[in-house]
Jmol script that loads the backbone (N, CA, C; Angstrom):
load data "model"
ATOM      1  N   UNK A   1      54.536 -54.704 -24.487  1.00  0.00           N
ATOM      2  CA  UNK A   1      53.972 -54.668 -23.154  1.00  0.00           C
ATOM      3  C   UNK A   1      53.388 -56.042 -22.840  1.00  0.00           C
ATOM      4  N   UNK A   2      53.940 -56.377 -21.881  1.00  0.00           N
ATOM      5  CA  UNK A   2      53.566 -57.853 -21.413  1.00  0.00           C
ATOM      6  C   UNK A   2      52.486 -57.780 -20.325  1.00  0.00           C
ATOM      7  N   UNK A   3      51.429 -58.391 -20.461  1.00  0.00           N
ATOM      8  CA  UNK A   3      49.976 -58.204 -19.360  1.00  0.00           C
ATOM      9  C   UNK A   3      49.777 -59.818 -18.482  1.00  0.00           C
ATOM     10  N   UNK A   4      50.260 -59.432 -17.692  1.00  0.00           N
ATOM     11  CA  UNK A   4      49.891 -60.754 -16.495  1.00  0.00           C
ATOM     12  C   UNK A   4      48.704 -60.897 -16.069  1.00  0.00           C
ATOM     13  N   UNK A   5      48.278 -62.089 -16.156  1.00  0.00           N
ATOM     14  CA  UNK A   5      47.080 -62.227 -15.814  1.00  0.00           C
ATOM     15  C   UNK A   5      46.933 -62.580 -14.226  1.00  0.00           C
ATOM     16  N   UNK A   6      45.718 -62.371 -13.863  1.00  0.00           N
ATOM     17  CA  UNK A   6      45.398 -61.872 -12.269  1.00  0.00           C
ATOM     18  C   UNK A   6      46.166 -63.710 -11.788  1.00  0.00           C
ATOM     19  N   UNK A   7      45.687 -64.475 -12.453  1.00  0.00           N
ATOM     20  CA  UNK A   7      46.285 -66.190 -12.471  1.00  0.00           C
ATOM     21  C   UNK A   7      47.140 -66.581 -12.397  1.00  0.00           C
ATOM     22  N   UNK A   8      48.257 -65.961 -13.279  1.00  0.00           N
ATOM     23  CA  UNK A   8      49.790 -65.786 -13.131  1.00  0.00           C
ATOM     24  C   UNK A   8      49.913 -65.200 -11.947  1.00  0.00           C
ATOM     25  N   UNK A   9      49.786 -64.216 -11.579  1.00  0.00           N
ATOM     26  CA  UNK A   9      50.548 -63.242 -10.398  1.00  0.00           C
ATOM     27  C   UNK A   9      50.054 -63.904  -8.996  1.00  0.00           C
ATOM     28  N   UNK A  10      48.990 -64.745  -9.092  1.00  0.00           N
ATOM     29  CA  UNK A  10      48.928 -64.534  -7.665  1.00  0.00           C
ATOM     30  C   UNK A  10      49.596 -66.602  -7.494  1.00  0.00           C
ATOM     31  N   UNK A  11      50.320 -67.181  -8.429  1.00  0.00           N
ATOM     32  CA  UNK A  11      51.020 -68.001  -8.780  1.00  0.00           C
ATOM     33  C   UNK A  11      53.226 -68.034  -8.888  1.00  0.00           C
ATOM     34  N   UNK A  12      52.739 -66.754  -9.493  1.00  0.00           N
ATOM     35  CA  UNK A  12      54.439 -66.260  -9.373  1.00  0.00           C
ATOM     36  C   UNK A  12      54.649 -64.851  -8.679  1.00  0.00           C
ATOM     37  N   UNK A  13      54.090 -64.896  -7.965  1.00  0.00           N
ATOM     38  CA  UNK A  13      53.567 -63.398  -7.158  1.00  0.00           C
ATOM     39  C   UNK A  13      55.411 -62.988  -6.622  1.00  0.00           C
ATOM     40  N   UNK A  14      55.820 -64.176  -6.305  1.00  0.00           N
ATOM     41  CA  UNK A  14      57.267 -64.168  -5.569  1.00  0.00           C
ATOM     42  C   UNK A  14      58.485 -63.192  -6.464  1.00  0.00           C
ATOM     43  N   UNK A  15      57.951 -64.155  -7.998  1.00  0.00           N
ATOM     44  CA  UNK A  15      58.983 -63.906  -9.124  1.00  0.00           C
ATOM     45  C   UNK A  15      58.944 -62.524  -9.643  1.00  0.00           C
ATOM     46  N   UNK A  16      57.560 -61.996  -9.642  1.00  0.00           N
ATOM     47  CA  UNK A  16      56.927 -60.720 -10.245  1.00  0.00           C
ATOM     48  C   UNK A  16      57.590 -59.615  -8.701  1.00  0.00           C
ATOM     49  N   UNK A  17      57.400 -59.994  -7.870  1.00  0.00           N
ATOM     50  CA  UNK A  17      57.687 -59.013  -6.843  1.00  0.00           C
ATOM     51  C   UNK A  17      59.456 -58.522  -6.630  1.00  0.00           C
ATOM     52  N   UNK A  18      60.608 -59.875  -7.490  1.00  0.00           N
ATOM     53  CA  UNK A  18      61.885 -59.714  -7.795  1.00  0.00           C
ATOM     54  C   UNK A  18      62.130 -59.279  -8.476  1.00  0.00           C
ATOM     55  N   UNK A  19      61.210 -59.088  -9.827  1.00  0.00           N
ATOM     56  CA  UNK A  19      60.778 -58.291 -10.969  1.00  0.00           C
ATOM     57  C   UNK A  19      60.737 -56.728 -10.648  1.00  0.00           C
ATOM     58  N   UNK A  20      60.020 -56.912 -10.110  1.00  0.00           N
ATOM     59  CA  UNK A  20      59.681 -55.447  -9.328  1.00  0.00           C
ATOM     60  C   UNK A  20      60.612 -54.360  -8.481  1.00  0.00           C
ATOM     61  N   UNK A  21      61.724 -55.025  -7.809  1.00  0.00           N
ATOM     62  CA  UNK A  21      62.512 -54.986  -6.832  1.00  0.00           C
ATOM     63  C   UNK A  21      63.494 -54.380  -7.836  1.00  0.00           C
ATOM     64  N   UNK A  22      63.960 -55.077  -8.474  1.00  0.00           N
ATOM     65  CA  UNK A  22      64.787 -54.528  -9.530  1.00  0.00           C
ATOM     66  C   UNK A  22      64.634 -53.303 -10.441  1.00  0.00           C
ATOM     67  N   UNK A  23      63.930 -52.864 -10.349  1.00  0.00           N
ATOM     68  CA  UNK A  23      62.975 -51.613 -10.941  1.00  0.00           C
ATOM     69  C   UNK A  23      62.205 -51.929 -11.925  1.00  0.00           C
ATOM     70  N   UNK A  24      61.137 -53.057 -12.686  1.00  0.00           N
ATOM     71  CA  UNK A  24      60.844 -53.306 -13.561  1.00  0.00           C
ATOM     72  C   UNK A  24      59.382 -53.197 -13.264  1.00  0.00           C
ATOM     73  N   UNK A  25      58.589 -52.460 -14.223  1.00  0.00           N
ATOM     74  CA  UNK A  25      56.780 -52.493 -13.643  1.00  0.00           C
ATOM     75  C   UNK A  25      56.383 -53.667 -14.015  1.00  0.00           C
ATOM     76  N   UNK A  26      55.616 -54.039 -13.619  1.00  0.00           N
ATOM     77  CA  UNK A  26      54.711 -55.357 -13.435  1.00  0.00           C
ATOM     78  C   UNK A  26      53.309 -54.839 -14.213  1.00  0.00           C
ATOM     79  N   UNK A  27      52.140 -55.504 -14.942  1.00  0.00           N
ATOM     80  CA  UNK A  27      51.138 -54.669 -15.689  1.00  0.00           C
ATOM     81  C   UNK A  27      50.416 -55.812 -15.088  1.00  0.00           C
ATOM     82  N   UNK A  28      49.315 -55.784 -14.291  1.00  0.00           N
ATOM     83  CA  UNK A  28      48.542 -57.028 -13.878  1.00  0.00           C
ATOM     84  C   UNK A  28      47.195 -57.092 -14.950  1.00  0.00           C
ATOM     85  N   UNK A  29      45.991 -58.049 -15.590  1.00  0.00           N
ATOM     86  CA  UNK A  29      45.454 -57.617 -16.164  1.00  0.00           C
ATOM     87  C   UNK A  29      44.098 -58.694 -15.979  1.00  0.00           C
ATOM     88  N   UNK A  30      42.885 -58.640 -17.042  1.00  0.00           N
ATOM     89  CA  UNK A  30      42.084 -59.090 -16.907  1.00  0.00           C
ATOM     90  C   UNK A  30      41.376 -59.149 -18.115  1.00  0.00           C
ATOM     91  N   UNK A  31      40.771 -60.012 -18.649  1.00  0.00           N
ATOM     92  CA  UNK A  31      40.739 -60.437 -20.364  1.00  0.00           C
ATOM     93  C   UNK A  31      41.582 -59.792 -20.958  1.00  0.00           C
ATOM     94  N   UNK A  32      42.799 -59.590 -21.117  1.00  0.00           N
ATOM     95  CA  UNK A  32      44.032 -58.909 -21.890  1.00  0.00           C
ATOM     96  C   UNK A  32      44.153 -57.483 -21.942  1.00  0.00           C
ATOM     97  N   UNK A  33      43.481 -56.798 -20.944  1.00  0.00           N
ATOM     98  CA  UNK A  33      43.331 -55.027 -20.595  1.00  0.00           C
ATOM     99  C   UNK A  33      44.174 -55.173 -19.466  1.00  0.00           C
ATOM    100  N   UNK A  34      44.476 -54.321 -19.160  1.00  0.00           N
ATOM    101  CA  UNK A  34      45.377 -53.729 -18.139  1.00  0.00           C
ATOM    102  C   UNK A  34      44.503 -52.997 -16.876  1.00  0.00           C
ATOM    103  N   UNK A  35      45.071 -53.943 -15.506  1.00  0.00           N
ATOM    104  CA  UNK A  35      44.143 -53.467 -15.032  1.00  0.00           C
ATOM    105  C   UNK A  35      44.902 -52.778 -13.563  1.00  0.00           C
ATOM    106  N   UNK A  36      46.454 -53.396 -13.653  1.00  0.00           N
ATOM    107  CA  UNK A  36      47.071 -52.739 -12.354  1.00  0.00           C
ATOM    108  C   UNK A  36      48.606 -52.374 -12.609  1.00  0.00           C
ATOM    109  N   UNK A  37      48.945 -51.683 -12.139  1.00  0.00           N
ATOM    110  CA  UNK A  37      50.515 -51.329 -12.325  1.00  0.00           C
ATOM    111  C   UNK A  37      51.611 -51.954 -11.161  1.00  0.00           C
ATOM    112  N   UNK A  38      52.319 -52.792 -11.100  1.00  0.00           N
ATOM    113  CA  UNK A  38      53.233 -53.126  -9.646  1.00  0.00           C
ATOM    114  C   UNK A  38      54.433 -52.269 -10.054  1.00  0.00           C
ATOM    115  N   UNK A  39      54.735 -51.396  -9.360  1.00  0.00           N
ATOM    116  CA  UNK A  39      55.609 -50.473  -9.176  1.00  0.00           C
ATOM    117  C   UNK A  39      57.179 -51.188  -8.060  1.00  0.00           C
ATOM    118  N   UNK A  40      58.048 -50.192  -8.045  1.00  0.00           N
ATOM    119  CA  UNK A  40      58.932 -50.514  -6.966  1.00  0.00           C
ATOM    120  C   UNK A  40      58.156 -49.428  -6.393  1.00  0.00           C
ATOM    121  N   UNK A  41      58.649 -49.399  -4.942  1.00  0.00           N
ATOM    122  CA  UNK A  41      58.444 -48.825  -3.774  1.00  0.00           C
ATOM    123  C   UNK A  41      59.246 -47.606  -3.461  1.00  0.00           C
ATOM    124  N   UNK A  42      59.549 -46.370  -3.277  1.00  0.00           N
ATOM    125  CA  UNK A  42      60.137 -45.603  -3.506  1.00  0.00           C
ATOM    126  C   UNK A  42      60.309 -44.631  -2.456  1.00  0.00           C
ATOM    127  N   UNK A  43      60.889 -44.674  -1.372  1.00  0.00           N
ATOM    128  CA  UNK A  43      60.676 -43.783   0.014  1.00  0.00           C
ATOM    129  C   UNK A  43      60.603 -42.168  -0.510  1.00  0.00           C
ATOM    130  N   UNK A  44      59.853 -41.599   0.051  1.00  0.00           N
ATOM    131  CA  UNK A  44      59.335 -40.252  -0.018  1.00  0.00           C
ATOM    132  C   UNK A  44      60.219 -39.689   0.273  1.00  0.00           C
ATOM    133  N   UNK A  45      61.300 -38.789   0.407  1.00  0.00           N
ATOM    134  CA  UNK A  45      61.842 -37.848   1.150  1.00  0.00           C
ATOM    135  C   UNK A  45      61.152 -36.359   0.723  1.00  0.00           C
ATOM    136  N   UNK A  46      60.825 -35.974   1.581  1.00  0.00           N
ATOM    137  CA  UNK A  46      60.101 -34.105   1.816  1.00  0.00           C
ATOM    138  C   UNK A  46      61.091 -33.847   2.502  1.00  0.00           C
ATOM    139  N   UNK A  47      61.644 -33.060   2.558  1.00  0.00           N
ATOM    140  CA  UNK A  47      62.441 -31.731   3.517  1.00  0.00           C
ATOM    141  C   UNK A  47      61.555 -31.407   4.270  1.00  0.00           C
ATOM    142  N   UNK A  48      61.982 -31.280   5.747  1.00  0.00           N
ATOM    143  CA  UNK A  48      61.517 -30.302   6.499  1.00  0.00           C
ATOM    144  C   UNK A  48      61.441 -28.785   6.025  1.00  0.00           C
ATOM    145  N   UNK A  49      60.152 -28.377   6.983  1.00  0.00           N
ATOM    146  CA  UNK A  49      59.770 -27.221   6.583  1.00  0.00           C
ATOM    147  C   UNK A  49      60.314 -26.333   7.864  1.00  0.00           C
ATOM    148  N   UNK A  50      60.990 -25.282   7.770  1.00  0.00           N
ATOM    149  CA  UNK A  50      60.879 -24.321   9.232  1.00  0.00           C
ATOM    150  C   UNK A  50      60.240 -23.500   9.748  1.00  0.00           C
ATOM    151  N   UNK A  51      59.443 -24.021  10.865  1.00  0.00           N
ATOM    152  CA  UNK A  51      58.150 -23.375  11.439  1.00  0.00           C
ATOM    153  C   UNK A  51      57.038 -23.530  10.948  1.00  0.00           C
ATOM    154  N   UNK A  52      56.865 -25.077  10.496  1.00  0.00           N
ATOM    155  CA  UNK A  52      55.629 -26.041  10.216  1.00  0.00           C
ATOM    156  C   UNK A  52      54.954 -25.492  11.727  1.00  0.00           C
ATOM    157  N   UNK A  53      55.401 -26.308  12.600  1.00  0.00           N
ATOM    158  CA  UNK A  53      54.673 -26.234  13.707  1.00  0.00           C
ATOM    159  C   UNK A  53      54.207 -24.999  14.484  1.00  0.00           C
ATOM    160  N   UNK A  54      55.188 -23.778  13.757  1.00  0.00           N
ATOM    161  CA  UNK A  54      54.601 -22.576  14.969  1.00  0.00           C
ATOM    162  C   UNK A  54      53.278 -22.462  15.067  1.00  0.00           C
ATOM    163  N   UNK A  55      52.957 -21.729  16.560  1.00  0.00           N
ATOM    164  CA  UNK A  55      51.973 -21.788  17.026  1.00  0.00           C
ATOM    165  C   UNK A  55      51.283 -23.047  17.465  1.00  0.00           C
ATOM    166  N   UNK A  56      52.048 -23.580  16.985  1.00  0.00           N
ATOM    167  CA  UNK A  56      51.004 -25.591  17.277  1.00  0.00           C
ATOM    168  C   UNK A  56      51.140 -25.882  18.696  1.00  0.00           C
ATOM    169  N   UNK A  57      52.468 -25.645  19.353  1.00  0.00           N
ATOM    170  CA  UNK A  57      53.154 -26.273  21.012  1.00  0.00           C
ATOM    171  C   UNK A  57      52.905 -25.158  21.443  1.00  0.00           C
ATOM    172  N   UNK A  58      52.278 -24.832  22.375  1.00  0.00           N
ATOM    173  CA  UNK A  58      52.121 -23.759  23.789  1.00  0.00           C
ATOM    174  C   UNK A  58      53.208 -24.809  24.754  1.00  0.00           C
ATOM    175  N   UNK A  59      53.898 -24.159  25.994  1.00  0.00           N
ATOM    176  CA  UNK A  59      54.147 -24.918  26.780  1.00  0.00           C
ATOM    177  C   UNK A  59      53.455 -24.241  27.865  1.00  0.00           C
ATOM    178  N   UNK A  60      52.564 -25.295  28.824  1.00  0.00           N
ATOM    179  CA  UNK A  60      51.847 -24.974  30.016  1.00  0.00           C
ATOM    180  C   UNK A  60      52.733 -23.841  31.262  1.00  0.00           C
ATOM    181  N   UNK A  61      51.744 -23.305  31.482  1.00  0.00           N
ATOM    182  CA  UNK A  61      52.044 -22.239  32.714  1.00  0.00           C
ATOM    183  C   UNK A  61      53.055 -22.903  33.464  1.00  0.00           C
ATOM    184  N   UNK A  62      51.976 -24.064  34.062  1.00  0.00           N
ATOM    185  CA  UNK A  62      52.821 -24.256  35.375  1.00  0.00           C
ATOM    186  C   UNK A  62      54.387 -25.531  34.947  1.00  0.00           C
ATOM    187  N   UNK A  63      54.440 -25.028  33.783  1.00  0.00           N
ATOM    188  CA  UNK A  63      55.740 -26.668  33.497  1.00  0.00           C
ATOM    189  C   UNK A  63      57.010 -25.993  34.392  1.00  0.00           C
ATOM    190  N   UNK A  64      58.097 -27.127  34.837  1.00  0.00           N
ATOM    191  CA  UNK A  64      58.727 -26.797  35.518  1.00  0.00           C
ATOM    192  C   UNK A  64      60.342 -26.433  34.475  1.00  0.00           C
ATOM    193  N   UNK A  65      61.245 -26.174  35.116  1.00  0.00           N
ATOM    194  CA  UNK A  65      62.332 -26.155  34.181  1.00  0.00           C
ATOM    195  C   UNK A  65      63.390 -27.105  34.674  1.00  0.00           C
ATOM    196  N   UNK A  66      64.089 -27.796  34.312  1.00  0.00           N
ATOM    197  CA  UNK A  66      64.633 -28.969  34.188  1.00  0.00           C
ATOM    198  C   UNK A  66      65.619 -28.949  35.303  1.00  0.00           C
ATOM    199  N   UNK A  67      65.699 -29.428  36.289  1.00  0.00           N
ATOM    200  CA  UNK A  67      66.509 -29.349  37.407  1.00  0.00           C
ATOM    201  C   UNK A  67      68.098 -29.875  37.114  1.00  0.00           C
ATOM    202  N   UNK A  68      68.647 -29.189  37.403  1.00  0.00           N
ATOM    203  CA  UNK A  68      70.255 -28.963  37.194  1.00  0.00           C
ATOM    204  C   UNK A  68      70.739 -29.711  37.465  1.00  0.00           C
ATOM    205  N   UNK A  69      70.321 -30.771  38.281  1.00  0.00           N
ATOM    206  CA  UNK A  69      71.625 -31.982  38.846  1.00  0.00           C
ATOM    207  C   UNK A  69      71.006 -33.177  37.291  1.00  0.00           C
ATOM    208  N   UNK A  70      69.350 -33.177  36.579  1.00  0.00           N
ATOM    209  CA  UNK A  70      69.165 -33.755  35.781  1.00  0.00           C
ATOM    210  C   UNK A  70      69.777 -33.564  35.016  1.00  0.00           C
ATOM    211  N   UNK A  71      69.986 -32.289  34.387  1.00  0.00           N
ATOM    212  CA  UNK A  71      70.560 -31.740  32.690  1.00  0.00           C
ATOM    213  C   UNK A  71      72.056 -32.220  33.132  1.00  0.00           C
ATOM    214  N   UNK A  72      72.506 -32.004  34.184  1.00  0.00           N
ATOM    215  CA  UNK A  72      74.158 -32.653  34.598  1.00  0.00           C
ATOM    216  C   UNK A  72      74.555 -33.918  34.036  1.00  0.00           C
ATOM    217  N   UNK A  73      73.552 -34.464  34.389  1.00  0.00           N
ATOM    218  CA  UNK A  73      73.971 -35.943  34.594  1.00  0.00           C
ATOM    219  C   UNK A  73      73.880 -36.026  33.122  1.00  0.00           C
ATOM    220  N   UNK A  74      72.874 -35.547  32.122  1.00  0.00           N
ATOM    221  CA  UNK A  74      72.846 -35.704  30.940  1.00  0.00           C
ATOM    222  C   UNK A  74      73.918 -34.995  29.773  1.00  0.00           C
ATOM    223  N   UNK A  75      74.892 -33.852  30.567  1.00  0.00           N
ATOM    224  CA  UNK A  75      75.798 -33.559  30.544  1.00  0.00           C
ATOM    225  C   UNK A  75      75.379 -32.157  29.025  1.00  0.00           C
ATOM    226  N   UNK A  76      74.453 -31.617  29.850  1.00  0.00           N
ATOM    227  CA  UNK A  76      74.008 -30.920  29.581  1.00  0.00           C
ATOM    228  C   UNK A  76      74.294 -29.250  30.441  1.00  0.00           C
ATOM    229  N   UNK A  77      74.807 -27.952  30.027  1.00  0.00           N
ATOM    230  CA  UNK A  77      74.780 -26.803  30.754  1.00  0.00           C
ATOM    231  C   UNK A  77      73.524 -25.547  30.620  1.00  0.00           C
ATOM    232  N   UNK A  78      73.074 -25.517  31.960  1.00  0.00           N
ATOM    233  CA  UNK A  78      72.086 -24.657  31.580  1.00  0.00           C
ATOM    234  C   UNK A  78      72.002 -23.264  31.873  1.00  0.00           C
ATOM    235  N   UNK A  79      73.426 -22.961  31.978  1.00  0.00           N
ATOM    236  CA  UNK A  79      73.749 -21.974  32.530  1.00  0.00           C
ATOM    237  C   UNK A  79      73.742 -20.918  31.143  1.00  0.00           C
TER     238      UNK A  79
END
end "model"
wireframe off; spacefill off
backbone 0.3
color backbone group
């Protein structure tokens, strides 16, 4: 386990972050303890849930309903 010191990294911060990119952890440290982990970045995917939202959207009394020559043009049938 290799421990970078806070001196190094914020010196090769560039090299450590290509390091990183590649999937490799980074161990940042401070008198030779370990004091941070640089990770890659990893997008979250969650699945939607169905009917998270029920009950959340009311639609107002007075809303109107979408006038027919609009939904047309959008090529939309509301029939």
């Amino acid at each position: 386990m290799v421990i970078n010191t806070v001196t190094e990294a914020k010196t090769q911060l560039s090299a450590l972050l290509d390091r990183v990119a590649n999937g490799e952890e980074v161990i940042l440290g401070r008198a030779g303890k370990p004091v941070a982990i640089l990770t890659p970045y990893r997008e979250e995917h969650r699945p939607r849930r169905p009917g998270r939202l029920r009950g959340k959207i009311h639609i107002s009394e007075d809303f109107d309903d979408l006038p027919a020559e609009f939904a047309s043009a959008f090529g939309a049938d509301l029939s």
